[in-house]
C-alpha positions as a Markdown table, in Angstrom:
| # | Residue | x | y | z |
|---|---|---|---|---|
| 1 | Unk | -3.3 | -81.7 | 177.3 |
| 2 | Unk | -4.2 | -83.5 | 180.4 |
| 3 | Unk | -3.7 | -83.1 | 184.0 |
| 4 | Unk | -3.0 | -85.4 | 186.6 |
| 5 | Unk | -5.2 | -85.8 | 189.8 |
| 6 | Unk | -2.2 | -86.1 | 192.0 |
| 7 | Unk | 0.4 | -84.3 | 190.9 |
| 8 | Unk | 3.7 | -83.8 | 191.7 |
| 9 | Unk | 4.2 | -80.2 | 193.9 |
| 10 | Unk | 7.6 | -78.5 | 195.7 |
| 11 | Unk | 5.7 | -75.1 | 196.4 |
| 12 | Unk | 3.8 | -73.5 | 198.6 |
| 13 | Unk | 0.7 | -73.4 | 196.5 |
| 14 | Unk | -2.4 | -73.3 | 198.3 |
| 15 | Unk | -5.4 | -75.5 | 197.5 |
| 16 | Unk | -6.9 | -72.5 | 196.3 |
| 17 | Unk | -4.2 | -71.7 | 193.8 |
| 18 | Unk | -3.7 | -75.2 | 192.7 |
| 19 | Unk | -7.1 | -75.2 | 191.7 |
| 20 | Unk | -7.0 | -71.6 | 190.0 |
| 21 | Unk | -4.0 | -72.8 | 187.8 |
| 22 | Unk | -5.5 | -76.6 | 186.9 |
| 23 | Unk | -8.5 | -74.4 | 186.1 |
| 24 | Unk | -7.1 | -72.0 | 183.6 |
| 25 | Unk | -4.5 | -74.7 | 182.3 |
| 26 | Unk | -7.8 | -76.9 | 181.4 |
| 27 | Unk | -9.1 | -73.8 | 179.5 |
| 28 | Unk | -5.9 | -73.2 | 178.1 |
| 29 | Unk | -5.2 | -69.9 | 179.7 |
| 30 | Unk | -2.1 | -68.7 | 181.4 |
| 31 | Unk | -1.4 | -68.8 | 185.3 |
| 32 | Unk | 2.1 | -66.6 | 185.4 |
| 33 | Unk | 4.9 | -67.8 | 187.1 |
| 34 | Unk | 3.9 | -72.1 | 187.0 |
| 35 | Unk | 6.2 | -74.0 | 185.6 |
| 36 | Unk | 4.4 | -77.7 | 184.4 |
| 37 | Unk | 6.4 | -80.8 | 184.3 |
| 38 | Unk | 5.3 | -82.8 | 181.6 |
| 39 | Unk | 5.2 | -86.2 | 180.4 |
| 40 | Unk | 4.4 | -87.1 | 176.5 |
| 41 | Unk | 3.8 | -90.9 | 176.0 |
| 42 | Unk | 6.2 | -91.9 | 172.7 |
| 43 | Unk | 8.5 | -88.5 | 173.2 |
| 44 | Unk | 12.5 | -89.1 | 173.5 |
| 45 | Unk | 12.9 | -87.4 | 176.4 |
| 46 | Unk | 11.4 | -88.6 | 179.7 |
| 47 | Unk | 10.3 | -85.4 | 181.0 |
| 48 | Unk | 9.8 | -82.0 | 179.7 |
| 49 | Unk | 9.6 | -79.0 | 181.4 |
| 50 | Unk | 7.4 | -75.8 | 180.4 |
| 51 | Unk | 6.1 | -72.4 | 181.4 |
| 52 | Unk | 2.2 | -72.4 | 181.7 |
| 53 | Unk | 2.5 | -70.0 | 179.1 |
| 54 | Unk | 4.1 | -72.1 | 176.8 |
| 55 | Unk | 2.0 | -75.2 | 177.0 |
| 56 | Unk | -1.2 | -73.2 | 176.3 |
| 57 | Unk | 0.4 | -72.4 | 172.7 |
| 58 | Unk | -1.4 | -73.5 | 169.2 |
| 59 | Unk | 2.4 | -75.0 | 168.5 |
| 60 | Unk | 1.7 | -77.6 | 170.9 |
| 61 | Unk | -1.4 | -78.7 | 169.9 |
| 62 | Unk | -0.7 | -82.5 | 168.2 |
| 63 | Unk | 1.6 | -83.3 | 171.6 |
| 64 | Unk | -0.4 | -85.1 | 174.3 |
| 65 | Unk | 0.8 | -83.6 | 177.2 |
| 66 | Unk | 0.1 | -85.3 | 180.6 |
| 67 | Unk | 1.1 | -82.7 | 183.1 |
| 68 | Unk | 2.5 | -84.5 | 186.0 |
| 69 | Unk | 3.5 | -81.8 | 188.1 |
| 70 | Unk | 3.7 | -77.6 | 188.8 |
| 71 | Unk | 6.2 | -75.1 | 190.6 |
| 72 | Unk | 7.1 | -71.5 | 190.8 |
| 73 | Unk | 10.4 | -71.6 | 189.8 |
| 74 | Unk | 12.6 | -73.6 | 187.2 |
| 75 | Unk | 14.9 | -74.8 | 189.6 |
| 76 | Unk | 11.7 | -76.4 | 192.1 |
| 77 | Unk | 10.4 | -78.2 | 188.6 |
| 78 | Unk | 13.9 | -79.2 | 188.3 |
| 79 | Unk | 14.2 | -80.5 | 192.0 |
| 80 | Unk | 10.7 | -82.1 | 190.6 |
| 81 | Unk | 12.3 | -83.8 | 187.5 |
| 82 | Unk | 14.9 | -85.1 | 189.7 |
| 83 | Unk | 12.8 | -86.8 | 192.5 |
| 84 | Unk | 10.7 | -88.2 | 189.6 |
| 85 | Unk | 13.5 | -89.7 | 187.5 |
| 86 | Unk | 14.9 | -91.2 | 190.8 |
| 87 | Unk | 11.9 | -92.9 | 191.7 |
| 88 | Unk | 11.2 | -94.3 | 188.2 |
| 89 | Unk | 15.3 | -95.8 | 188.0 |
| 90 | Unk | 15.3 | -97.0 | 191.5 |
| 91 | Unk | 11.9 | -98.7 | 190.6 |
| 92 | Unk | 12.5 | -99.7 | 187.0 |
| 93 | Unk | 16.1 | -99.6 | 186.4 |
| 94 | Unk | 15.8 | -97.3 | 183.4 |
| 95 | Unk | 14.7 | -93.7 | 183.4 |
| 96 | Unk | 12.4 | -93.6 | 180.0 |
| 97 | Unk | 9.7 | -96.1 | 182.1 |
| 98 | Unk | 8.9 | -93.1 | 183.2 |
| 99 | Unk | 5.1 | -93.4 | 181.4 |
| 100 | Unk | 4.7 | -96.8 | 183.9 |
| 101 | Unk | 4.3 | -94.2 | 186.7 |
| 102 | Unk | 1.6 | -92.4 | 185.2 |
| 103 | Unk | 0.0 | -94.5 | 182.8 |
């Protein structure tokens, strides 16, 4: 797992807490209630969308996630998704160049 330097944010985190959770997502521990959007270079779908929770698992340990951004909520990491597929169509004119934003 990796984790962007800017990443993409809809909350009202504060610096503190965006720290807190890139801390304990680097050590692989849980933050509750952060949802990560995530970008896997190769994967069929563009972007993916987990709880902190989830990403920390052994399951997911041979995907290279590149956590591109965080929110509270589902629907904010949606409202994330959405603003980042938009951007990557209106700049590419295909949604799965997606990785050209963050690689």
């Amino acid at each position: 797992m990796e984790i962007l330097d800017k990443l993409y944010i809809n909350d009202d985190f504060t610096p503190k807490e965006i720290n807190n959770i890139m801390l304990n997502l680097s050590k692989r521990k849980n933050y509750l209630d952060v949802f990560c959007i995530c970008f896997e270079e190769g994967s069929k779908y563009p972007l993916e969308m987990l709880e902190s929770k989830e990403i920390i698992k052994d399951i997911y340990d041979d995907k290279h996630y590149i956590i591109v951004g965080i929110s509270r909520s589902e629907e904010k990491a949606l409202e994330i998704i959405k603003e980042i597929i938009d951007k990557t169509y209106h700049k590419y004119g295909d949604v799965y160049k997606v990785n050209e934003l963050f690689l």
